[in-house]
C-alpha positions as CSV (number, residue, x, y, z in Angstrom):
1,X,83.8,110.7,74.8
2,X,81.9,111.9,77.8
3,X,79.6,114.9,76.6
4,X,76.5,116.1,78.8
5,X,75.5,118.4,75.8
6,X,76.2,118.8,72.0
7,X,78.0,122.4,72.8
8,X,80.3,121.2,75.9
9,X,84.0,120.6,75.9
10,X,84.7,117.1,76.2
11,X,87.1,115.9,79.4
12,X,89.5,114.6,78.0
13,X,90.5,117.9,76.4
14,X,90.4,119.1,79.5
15,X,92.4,116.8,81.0
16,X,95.2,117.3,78.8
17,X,95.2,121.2,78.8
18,X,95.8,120.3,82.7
19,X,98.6,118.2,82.3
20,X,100.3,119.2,78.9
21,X,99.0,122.8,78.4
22,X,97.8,121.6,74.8
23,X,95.1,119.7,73.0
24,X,95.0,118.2,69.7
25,X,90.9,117.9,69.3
26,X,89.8,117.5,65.8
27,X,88.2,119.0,62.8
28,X,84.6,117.2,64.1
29,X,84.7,118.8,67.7
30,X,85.6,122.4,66.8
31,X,82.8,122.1,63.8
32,X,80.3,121.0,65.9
33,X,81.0,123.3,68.8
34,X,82.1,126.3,66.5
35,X,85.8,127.9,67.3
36,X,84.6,130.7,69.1
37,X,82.5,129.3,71.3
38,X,85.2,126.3,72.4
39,X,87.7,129.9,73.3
40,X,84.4,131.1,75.5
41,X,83.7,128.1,77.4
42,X,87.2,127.1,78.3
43,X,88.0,130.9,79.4
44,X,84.7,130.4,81.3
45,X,86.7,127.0,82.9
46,X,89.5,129.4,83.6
47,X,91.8,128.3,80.6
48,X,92.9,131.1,78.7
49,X,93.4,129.1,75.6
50,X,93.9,130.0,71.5
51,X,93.0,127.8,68.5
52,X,95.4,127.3,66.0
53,X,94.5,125.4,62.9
54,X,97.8,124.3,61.4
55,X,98.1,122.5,57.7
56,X,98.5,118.6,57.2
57,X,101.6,119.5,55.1
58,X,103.9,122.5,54.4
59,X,103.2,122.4,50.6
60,X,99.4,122.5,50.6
61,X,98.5,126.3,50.7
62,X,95.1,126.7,53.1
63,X,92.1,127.5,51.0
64,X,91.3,130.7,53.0
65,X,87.6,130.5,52.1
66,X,86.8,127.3,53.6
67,X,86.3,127.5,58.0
68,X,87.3,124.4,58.5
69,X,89.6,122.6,56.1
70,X,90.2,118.6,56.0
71,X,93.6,118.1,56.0
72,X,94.5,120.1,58.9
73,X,95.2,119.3,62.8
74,X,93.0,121.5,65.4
75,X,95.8,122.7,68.2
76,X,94.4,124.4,71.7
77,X,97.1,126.1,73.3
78,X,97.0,127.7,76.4
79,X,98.4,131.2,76.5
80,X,100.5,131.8,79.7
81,X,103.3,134.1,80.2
82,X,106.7,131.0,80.4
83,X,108.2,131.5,84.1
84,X,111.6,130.5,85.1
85,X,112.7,130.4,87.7
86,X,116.5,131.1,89.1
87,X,118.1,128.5,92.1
């Protein structure tokens, strides 16, 4: 994992919001960087992105008290209007 600082978005998240428009990045990377500020530096990248935290399974009901729950995958998505286009 290439990282110049503690609080920088990795590359290879990067390079897969480029060519997928999504990024599965972890529980450790969005605790360590903080969910807000991973929204703020890749809108500052140009990437208007959201986080959504989505549970491990179906019948688990999220603790809503806890930020950042174990069994749970970490989704960026980026938000862009879907254009089709008509031959």
């Amino acid at each position: 994992m290439k990282c110049s600082n503690q609080n920088t978005i990795p590359d290879w998240i990067i390079y897969h919001l480029n060519k997928f428009g999504n990024c599965a990045c972890g529980r450790d990377i969005v605790k360590k960087i903080g969910r807000e500020e991973i929204i703020k530096s890749l809108s500052s990248f140009g990437y208007n992105c959201n986080l959504r935290v989505v549970s491990e399974s179906r019948y688990i009901k999220p603790n809503k008290r806890i930020k950042y729950p174990l069994n749970a995958y970490y989704i960026l998505e980026i938000e862009s209007p879907i254009k089709t286009y008509h031959i």
